[in-house]
C-alpha angles and dihedrals in degrees: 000000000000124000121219114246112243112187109076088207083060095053090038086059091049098052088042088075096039105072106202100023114108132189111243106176118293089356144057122236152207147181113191131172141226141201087237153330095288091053092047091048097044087049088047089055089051102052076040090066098039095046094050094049081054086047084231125121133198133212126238159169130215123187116165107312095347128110122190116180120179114195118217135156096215090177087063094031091238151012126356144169095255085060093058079041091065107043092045091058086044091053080058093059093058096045 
């Protein structure tokens, strides 16, 4: 199981390396955008298989060709180390 992640300097680091992603409360957050349906859906598939081989799921929100995922560790109430994880293997997606 994850553990949250208490110290805020240790979160800040992490989004620091982590460009687009914000801190909203107990969860990280990010909007991207797409050139269309097809690319946000197919981008969406993808975080879809990666999230379900880490059993964590995001949350998330698709209009158009825009994409929103928010990043929480509910089983822990808050942030943890499998939400950075994630994001960080969803930034490779993008690069």
């Amino acid at each position: 199981m994850p553990t949250v992640l208490a110290a805020e300097k240790e979160i800040a680091a992490a989004l620091a390396a982590l460009p687009g992603w914000t801190r909203t409360g107990s969860s990280i957050f990010r909007k991207f955008e797409f050139a269309d349906f097809d690319e946000a859906w197919g981008f969406m598939c993808r975080v879809a298989l990666l999230a379900a081989k880490r059993d964590h799921h995001p949350e998330w929100r698709n209009v158009w060709n825009k994409v929103e995922i928010t990043l929480t560790t509910h089983d822990v109430g808050g942030l943890s180390s499998s939400d950075l994880e994630l994001a960080r293997a969803i930034e490779k997606i993008l690069n």
